[in-house]
C-alpha positions in Angstrom: 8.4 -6.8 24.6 11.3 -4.4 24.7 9.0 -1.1 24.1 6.4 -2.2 26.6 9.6 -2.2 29.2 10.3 0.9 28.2 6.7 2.3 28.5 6.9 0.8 32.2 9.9 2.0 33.1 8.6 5.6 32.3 5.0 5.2 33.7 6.7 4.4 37.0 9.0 7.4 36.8 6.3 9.6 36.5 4.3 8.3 39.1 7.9 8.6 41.2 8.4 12.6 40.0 4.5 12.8 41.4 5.5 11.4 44.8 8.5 13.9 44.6 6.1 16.9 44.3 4.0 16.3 47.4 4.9 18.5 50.2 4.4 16.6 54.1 1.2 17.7 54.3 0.4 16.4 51.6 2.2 13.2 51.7 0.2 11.0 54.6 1.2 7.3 54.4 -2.1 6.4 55.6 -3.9 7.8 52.8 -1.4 6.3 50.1 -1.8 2.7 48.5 0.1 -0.2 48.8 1.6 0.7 45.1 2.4 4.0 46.1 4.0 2.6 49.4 6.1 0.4 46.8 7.1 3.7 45.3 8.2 5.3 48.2 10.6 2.6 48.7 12.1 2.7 45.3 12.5 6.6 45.7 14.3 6.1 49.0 16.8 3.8 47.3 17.6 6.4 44.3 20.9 8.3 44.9 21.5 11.7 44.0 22.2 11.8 40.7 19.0 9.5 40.0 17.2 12.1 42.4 18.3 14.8 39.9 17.4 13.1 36.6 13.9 12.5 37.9 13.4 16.3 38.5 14.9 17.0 35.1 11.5 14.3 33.7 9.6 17.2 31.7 6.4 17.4 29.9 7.8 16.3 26.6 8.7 13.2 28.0 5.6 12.5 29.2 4.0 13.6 25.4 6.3 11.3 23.6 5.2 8.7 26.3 1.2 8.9 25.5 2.2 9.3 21.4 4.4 6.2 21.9 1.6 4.3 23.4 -0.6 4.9 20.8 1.3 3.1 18.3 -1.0 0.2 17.0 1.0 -2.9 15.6 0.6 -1.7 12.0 1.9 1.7 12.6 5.6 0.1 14.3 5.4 -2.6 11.3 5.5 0.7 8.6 8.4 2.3 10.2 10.7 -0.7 10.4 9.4 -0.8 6.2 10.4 3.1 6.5 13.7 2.5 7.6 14.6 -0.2 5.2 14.8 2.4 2.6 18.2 4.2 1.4 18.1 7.7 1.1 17.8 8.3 -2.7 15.0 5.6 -2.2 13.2 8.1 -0.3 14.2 10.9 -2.2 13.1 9.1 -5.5 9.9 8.4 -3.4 9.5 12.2 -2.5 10.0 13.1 -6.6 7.0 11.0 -7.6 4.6 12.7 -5.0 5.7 16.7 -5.3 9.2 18.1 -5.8 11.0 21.0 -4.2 10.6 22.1 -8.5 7.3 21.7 -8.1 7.3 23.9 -4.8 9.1 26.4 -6.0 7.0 26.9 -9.1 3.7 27.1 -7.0 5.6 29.9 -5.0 6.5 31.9 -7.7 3.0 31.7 -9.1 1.1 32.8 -6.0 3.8 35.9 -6.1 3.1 36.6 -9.4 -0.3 35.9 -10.7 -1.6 39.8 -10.3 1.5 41.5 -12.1 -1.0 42.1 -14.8 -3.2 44.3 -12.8 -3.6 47.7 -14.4 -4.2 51.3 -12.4 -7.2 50.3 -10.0 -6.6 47.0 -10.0 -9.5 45.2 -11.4 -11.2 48.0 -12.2 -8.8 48.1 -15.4 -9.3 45.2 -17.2 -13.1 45.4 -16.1 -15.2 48.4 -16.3 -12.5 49.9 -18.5 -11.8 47.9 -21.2 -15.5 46.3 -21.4 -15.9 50.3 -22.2 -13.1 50.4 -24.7 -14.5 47.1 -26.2 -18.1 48.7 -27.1 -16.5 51.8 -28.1 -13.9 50.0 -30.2 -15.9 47.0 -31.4 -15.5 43.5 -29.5 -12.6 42.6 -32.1 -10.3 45.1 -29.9 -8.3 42.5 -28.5 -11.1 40.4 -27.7 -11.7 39.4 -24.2 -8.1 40.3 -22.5 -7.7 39.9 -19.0 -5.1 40.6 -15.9 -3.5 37.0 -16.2 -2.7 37.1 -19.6 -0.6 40.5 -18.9 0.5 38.8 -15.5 2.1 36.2 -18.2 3.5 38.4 -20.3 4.9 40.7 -17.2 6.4 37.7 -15.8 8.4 36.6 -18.8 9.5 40.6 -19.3 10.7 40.4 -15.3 13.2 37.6 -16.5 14.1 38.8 -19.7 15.0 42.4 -18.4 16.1 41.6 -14.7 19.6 41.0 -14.0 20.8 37.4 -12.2 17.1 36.3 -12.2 17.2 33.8 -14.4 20.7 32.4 -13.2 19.0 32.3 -9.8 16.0 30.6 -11.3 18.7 28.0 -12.6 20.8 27.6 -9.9 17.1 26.9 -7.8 17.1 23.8 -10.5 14.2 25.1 -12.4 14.1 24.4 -16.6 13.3 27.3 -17.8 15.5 27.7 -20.8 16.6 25.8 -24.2 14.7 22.8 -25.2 13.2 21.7 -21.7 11.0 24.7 -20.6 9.3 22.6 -18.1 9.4 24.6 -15.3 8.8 27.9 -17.1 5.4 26.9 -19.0 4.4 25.2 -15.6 4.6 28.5 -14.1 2.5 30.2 -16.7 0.1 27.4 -16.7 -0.5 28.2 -13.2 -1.0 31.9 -13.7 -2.8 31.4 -16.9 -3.5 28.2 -18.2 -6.4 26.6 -20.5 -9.3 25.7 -17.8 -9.3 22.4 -18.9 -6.6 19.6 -20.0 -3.7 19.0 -21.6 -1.6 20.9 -20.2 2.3 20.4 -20.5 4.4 22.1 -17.7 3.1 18.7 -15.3 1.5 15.5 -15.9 -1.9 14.0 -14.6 -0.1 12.4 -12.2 0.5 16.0 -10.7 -3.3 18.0 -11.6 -3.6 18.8 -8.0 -1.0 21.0 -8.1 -3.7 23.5 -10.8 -5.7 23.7 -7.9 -3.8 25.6 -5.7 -3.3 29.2 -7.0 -6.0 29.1 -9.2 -8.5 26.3 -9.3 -10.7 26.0 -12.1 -12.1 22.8 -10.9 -13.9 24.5 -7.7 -12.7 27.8 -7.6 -11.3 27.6 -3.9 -7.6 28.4 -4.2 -5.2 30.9 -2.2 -5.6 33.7 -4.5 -9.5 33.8 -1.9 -7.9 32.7 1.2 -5.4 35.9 0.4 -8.0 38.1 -0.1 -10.5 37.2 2.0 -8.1 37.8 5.0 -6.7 41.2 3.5 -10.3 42.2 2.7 -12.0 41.3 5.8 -9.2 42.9 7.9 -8.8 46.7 6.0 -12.7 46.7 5.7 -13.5 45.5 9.3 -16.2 42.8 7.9 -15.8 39.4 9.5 -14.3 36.3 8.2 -16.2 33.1 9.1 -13.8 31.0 7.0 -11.0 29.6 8.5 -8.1 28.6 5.8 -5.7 27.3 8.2 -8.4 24.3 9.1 -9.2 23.9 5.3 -5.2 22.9 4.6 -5.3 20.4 7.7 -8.0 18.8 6.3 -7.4 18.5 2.8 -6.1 15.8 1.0 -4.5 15.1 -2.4 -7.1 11.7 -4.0 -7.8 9.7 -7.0 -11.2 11.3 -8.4 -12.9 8.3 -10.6 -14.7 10.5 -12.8 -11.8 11.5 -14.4 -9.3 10.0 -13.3 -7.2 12.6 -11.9 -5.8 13.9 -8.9 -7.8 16.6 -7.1 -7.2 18.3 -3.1 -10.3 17.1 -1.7 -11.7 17.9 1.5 -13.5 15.5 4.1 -17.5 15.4 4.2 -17.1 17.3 7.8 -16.1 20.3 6.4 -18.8 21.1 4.9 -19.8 24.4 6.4 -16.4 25.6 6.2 -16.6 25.3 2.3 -19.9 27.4 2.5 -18.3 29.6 4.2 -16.2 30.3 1.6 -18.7 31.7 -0.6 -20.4 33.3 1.7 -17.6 35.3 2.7 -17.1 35.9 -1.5 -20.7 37.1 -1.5 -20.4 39.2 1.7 -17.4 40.9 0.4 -19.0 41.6 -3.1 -22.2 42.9 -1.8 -20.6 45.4 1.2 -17.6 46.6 -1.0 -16.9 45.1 -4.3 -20.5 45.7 -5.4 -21.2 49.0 -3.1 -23.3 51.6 -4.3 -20.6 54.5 -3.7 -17.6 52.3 -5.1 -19.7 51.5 -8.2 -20.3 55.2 -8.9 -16.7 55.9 -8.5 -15.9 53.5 -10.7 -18.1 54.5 -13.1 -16.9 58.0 -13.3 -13.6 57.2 -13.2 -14.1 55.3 -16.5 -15.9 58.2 -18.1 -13.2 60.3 -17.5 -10.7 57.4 -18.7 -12.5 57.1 -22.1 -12.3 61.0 -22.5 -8.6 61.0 -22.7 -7.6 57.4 -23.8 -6.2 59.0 -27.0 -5.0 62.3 -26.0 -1.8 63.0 -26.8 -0.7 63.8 -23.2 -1.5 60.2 -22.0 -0.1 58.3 -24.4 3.1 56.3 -23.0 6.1 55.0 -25.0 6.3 51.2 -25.9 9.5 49.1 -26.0 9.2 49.9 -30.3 9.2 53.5 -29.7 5.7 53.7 -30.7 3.3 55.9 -28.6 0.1 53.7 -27.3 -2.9 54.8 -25.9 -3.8 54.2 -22.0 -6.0 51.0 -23.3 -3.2 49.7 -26.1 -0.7 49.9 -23.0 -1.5 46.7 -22.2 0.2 45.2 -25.1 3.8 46.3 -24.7 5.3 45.7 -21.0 7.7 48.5 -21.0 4.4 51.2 -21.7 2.3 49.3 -19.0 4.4 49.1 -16.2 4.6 52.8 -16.7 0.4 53.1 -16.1 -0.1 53.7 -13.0 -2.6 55.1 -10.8 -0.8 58.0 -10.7 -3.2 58.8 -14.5 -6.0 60.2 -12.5 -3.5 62.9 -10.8 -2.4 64.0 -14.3 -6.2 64.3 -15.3 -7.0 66.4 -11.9 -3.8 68.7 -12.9 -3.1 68.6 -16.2 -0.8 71.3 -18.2 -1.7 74.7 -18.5 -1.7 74.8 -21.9 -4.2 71.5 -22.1 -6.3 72.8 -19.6 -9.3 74.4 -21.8 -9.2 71.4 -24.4 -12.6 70.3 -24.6 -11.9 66.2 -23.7 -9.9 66.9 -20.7 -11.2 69.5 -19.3 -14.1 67.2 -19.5 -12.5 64.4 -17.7 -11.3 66.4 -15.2 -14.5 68.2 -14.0 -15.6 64.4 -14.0 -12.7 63.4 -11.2 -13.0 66.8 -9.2 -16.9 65.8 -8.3 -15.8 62.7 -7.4 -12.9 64.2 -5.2 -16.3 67.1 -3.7 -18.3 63.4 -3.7 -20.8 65.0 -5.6 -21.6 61.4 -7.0 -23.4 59.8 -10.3 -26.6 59.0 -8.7 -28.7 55.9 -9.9 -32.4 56.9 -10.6 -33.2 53.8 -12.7 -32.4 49.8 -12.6 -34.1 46.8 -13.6 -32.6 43.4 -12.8 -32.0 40.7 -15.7 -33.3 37.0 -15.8 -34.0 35.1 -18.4 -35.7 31.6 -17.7 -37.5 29.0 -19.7 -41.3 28.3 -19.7 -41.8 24.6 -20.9 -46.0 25.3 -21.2 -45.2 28.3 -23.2 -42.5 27.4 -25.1 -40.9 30.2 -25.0 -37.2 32.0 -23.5 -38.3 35.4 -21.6 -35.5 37.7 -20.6 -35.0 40.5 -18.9 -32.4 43.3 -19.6 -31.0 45.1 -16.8 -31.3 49.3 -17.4 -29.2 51.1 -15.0 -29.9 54.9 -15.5 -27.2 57.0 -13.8 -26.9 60.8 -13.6 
């Protein structure tokens, strides 16, 4: 009884601040109704000070007004049940649902996820070393990728940085001694198995997985990132809108396997296609361009000419001198490869200039600098599909011929 009072006593003092806003032409008594007449009567009775608060009425007041309405019985009964609670009830409440640890860590994640990019971002733990691999046999270091080094980069950063990991602690973050929590959750999130157990967080908390890098669905905020960054720098337009996917989204119980996943409502739909068809756009007008793929490809010719020459080699933490593709294994060589390598191939050192390898390498980079490009003359796609009347597996190699 007491709030609907209240939401009368402000209904009628908008309707007065109405009345107040009329000029005389405006204001003709015998177009007005006998409420409005009652009004008038009420504003003629307010003093000055009243007179002044009514002016002062703004549009927030009117907003909490219509929100306050809106409250259904079931919604007042929850926040007298709200305010029953003590304050390390709610922050007790808060713990079991997400953390400010658990914030924190998902932050430093997104930051860090792509330290382990090498010179050309992914073209370095791509083209590259899928060309060192055949050249060096598939047991060279198997099949290493950018988050494995993003990993190891990481854990160098707070080995070798001063005050980070007293900053880290002070933040409340485990991340040294027996309870590591915090430390392997961040890895985990960078790198982690793509399927469970996993230690640095519970099942109670497997949402959290999904956010930097989802293995579930693969929609996470590494794309959002680069879809935005992408789209902008290479003028192609994004159709999917991010900002309504996190309104939308919601943390549920998933039956099938009993964990918690961020799930989206059925509505949004089309904005989830969207998603991979802005992947796909971006692939097939950059990523996958004819041009950029040339490049590429004779920049990792001229790569594999001087991965073991002596001038390229860079110093590990050991003292031991690695090769461009062995950098990858000692943090102190590889954050010394930069892009800068492909400068040192177009200039090398006088002395090294009529060796056989780089001179090779660097006639290689000067036509890609004249754009006098590989050109493909050749390319078959692959496929390989099952015919149940023939019993048989055909397949299709893909032959790319490039000169």
């Amino acid at each position: 009884m007491k709030q609907e009072k209240q939401i009368e006593q402000l209904e009628e003092l908008k309707k007065l601040k109405l009345l107040m806003e009329l000029t005389p032409e405006e204001l003709k008594l015998k177009e007005l109704k006998h409420d409005d007449l009652g009004m008038l009567e009420k504003l003629e009775k307010l003093d000055d000070k009243e007179l002044e608060e009514l002016k002062n009425l703004k549009t927030e007041e009117y907003e909490k007004l219509n929100k306050f309405k809106k409250l259904r019985p079931e919604d007042v009964e929850k926040f007298e049940k709200l305010r029953e609670f003590k304050p390390n009830e709610l922050e007790k409440l808060k713990e079991s649902l997400i953390s400010d640890r658990d914030v924190l860590c998902v932050q430093i994640a997104g930051l860090c996820h792509d330290l382990g990019h090498g010179p050309y971002s992914h073209f370095y733990d791509g083209m590259f070393m899928e060309a060192i691999r055949d050249k060096k046999g598939k047991e060279f270091n198997g099949k290493w990728e950018h988050e494995d080094a993003s990993v190891e980069m990481f854990n160098h950063l707070l080995d070798n940085t001063d005050g980070l990991k007293d900053m880290m602690r002070k933040s409340g973050l485990k991340i040294e001694g027996d309870d590591k929590t915090d430390l392997k959750f961040i890895e985990e999130l960078i790198r982690g198995p793509p399927r469970w157990p996993y230690k640095g967080r519970d099942e109670k908390k497997s949402f959290l997985y999904e956010i930097v890098s989802n293995k579930e669905t693969g929609i996470d905020v590494d794309k959002f990132d680069y879809f935005a960054r992408d789209c902008k720098q290479l003028g192609i337009p994004n159709s999917f809108d991010h900002q309504r996917f996190i309104m939308f989204a919601r943390v549920c119980d998933v039956e099938e396997d009993g964990r918690k996943h961020i799930c989206s409502r059925d509505k949004e739909i089309e904005n989830l296609y969207d998603i991979f068809h802005t992947r796909l756009s971006i692939h097939r007008r950059a990523c996958q361009h004819k041009i950029k793929m040339a490049v590429e490809i004779m920049i990792k010719d001229a790569l594999l000419l001087v991965d073991d020459h002596p001038d390229f080699k860079i110093k590990s933490s050991k003292g031991k001198m690695l090769s461009l593709s062995e950098a990858k294994d000692d943090m102190e060589a590889y954050i010394k490869l930069t892009d800068h390598v492909i400068e040192r191939i177009l200039h090398p050192k006088e002395e090294r200039k009529e060796e056989e390898k780089l001179k090779e390498a660097t006639k290689i980079l000067q036509r890609v600098v004249k754009r006098d490009l590989y050109r493909c003359v050749g390319q078959a796609r692959v496929c390989s599909f099952y015919v149940p009347v023939l019993q048989v597996h055909i397949s299709i190699t893909r032959i790319t011929l490039i000169n």
